[in-house]
C-alpha positions in Angstrom: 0.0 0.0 0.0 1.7 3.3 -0.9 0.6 6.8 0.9 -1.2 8.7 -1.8 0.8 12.3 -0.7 4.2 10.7 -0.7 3.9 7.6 -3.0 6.1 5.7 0.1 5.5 2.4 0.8 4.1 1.8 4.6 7.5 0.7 5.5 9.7 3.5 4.1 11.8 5.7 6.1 11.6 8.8 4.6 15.1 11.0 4.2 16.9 13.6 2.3 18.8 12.3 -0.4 22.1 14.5 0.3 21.7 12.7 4.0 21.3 9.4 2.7 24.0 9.5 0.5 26.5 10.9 3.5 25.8 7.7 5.2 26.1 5.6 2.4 22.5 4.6 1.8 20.5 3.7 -1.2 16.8 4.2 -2.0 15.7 1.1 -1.0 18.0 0.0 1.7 16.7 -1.8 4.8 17.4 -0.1 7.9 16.4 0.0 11.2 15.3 2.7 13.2 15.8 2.4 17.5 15.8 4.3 20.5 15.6 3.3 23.9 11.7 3.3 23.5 11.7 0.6 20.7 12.7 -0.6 17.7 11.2 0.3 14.0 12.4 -1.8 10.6 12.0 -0.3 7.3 13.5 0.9 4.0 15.1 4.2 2.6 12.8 5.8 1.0 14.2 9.1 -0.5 12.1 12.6 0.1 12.2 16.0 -0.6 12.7 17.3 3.2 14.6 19.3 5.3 17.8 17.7 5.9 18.5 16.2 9.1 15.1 15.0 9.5 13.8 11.2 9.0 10.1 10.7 8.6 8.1 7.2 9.1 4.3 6.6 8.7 1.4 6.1 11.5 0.8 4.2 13.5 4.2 2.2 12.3 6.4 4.5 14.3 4.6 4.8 17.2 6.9 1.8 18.9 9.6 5.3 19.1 7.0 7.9 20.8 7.1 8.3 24.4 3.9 7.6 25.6 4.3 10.1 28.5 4.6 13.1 26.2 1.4 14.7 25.3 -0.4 17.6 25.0 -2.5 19.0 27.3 -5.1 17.4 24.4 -3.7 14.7 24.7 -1.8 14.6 21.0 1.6 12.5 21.2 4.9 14.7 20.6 5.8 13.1 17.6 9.4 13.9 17.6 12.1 10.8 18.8 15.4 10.9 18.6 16.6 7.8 17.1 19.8 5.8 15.6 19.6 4.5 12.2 21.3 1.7 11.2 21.8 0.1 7.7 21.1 -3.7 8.1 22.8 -6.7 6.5 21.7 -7.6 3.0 20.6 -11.1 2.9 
């Protein structure tokens, strides 16, 4: 199933190309995303975004939110800070 804004794939990771290509990665890559909240796998998926930034769809990377942080309204902080790490092809 792709998103119909971004054409990604439910699993992408969504990242500037001048950031992926600093790090080595490849549209299409598997990676994994993790923090000390959970764990998130996926594949590059390049973007047109501000650099420095990493996007992933809801409610996929939810397992990275802390579930303490909310608004008053009760809307999760969607930010995380996170490690991403190319895996193994296999």
């Amino acid at each position: 199933q792709k998103d119909a804004i971004t054409g990604a794939v439910r699993e992408a990771v969504l990242i500037n190309p001048f950031d992926a290509k600093k790090l080595g990665l490849k549209d299409g890559d598997d990676v994994a995303l993790k923090n000390d909240l959970g764990e998130l796998k996926g594949r590059v998926y390049l973007a047109p975004m501000k650099p420095g930034n990493l996007q992933v769809h809801w409610p996929e990377g939810n397992v990275l939110l802390d579930k303490g942080k909310r608004s008053l309204e009760g809307v999760p902080d969607y930010n995380a800070l996170v490690c991403l790490e190319k895996l193994d092809e296999s």
